[in-house]
C-alpha distance (Angstrom), angle and dihedral (degrees) to the residues before:
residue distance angle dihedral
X1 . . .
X2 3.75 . .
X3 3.94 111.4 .
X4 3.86 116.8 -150.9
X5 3.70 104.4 -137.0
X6 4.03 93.0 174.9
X7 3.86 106.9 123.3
X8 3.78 118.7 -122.3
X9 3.95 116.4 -95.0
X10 3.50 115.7 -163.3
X11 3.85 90.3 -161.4
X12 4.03 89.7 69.5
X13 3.57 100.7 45.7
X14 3.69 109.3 118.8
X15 3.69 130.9 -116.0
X16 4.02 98.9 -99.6
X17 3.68 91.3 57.3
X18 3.98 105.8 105.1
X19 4.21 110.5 -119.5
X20 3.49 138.2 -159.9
X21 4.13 115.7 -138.3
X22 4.02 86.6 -141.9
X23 3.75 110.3 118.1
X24 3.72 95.5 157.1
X25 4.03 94.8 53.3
X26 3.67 90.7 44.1
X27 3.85 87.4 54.2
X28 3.82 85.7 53.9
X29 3.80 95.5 49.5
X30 3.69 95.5 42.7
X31 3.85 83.5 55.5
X32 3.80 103.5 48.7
X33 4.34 83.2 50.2
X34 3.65 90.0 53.7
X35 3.94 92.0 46.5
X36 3.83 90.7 51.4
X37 3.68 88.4 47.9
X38 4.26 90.7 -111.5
X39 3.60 128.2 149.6
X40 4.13 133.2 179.6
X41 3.57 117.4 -137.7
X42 4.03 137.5 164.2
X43 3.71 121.8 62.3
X44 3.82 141.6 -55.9
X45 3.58 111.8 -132.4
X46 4.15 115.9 -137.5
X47 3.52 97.4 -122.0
X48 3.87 138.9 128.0
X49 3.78 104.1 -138.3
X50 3.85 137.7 18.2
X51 3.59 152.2 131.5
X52 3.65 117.7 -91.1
X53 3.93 117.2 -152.4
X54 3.61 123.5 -157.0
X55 3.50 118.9 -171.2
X56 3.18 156.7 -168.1
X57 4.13 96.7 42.1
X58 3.65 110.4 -173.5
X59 3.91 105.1 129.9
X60 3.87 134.0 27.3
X61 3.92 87.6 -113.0
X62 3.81 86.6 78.3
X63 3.59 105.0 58.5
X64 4.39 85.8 48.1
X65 3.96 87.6 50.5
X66 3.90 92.0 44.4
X67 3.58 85.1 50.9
X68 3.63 105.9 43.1
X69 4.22 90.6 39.0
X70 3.89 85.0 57.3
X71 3.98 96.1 52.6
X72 4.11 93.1 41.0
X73 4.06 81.2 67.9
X74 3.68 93.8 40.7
X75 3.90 96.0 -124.8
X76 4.03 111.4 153.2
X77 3.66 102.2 -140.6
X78 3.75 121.4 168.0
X79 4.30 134.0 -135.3
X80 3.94 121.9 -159.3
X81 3.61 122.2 -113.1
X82 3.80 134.7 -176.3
X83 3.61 112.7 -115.2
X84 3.46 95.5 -116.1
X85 3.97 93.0 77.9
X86 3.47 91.8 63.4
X87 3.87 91.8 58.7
X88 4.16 94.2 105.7
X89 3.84 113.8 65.5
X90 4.37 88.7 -133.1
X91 3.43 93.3 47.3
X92 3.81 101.9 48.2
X93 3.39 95.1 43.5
X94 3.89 91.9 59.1
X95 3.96 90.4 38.4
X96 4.21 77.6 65.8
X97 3.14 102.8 44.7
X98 3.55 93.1 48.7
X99 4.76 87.0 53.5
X100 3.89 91.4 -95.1
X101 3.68 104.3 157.1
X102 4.06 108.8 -162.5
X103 3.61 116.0 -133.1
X104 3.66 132.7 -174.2
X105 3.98 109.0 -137.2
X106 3.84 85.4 -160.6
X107 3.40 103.1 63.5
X108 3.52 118.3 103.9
X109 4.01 92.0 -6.0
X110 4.33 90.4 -76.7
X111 3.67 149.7 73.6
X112 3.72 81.9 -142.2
X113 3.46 111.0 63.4
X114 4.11 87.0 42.0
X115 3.88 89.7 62.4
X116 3.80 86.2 46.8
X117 3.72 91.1 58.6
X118 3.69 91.3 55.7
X119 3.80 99.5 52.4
X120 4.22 77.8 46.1
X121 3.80 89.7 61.9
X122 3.37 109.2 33.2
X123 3.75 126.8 71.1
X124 3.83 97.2 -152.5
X125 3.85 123.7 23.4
X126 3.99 131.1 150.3
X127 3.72 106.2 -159.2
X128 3.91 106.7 -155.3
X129 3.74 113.0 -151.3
X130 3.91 138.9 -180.0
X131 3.39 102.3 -146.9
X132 3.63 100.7 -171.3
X133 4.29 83.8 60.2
X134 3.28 98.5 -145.3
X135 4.16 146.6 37.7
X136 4.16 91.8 -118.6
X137 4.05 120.4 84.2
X138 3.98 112.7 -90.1
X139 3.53 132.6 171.8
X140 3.71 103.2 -121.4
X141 3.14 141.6 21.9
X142 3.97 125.6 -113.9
X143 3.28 122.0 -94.7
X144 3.65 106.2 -154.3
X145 4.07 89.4 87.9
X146 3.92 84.2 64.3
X147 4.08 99.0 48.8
X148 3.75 83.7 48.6
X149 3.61 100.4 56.7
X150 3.77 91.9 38.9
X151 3.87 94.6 50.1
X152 3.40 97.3 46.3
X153 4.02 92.8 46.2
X154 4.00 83.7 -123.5
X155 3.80 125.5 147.1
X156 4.09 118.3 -126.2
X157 3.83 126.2 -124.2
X158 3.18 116.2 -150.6
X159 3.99 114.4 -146.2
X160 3.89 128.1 -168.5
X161 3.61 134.6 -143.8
X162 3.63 106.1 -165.4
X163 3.32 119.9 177.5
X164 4.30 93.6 175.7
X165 3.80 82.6 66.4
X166 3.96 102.7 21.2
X167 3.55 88.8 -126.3
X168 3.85 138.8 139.1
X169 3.83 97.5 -146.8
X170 4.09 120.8 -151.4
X171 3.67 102.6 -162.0
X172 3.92 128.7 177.8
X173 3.58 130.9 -59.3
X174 3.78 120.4 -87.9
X175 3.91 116.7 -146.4
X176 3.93 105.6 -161.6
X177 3.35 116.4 -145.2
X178 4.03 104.8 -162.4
X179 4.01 91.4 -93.3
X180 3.74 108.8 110.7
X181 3.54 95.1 174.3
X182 3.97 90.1 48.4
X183 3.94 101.2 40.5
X184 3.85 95.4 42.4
X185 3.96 94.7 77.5
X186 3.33 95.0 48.1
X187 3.67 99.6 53.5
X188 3.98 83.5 42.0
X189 3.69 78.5 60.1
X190 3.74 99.8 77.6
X191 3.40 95.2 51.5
X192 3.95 90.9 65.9
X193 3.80 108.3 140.2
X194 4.43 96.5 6.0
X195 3.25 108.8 150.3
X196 4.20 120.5 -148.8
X197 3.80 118.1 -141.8
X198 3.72 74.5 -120.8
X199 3.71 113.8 44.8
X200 3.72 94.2 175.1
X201 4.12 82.7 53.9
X202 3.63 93.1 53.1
X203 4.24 116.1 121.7
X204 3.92 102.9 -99.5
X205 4.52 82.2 -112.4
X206 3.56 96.9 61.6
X207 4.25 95.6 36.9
X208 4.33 81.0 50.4
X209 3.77 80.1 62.1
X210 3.73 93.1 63.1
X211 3.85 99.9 55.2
């Protein structure tokens, strides 16, 4: 498949995309990513909503680049959180700042319906998700990314952590249709040739993709 090289320009990013009025941490970011010798490249789609996909996630160096990549552009994307972080005054307040949305896992009997809610009352929220769930080889990937983008009527971005290229890849937009078992290979697809900092970590999916 075609790989879009093109590096990300904040200047072109259209209005729908969600943006964070913090020049001074993006500096930061965009600094660190230089320093580790990182670079985001692709293209950021003009919408309001979506799913954001960050994969593979075999270390705890790829959440902090995923993070810090996202600021250096100045895109305000969001992570869930259970409720109970945001107990202490300090600490919620940063969790905020830093797009923590709190959720209560109770409500309504599922995690699922109370990330549904929030793409119901907010006009503009990118929901970042590791699909794989967790930094340690497994089989499959998690489904709850799908359900979310599918309930919500949202479109999924898939995002790439390449460490063969040291790039954090923006590919196209993925419009699910309701088919799990259909969609899931073609998402899979972009990842074709990722490599993990971890290869033996990698999700069984995205390792079939090197054989």
């Amino acid at each position: 498949m075609d790989i879009n090289q093109t590096p990300l320009d904040p200047s072109q990013f259209g209005s729908n995309v969600p943006r964070r009025d913090d020049p001074n941490i993006a500096k930061l970011a965009a600094k660190y990513l230089k320093m580790r010798g990182w670079q985001l490249v692709g293209e950021v789609p003009n919408v309001k909503q979506l799913v954001m996909l960050a994969a593979p996630h075999t270390s705890n160096e790829d959440g902090w680049n995923a993070v810090m990549g996202i600021l250096s552009v100045g895109i305000d994307f969001k992570l869930m959180g259970k409720k109970e972080l945001f107990r202490i005054p300090l600490i919620g307040s940063f969790l905020k700042w830093g797009g923590m949305i709190s959720i209560d896992r109770h409500k309504k009997g599922s995690t699922l319906q109370a990330t549904l809610e929030q793409f119901n009352q907010r006009d503009q929220l990118w929901l970042g998700l590791a699909p794989e769930g967790t930094r340690s080889y497994t089989e499959k990937w998690k489904t709850g990314f799908y359900h979310i983008a599918v309930g919500a009527g949202v479109p999924i971005l898939p995002i790439a952590m390449d460490y063969k290229t040291k790039q954090i890849r923006f590919m196209p937009l993925f419009y699910p249709t309701g088919d799990y078992d259909a969609d899931l290979p073609k998402i899979l697809e972009n990842y074709r040739g990722v490599l993990g900092k971890h290869f033996e970590k990698m999700s069984q999916p995205l390792q079939d993709l090197h054989r």
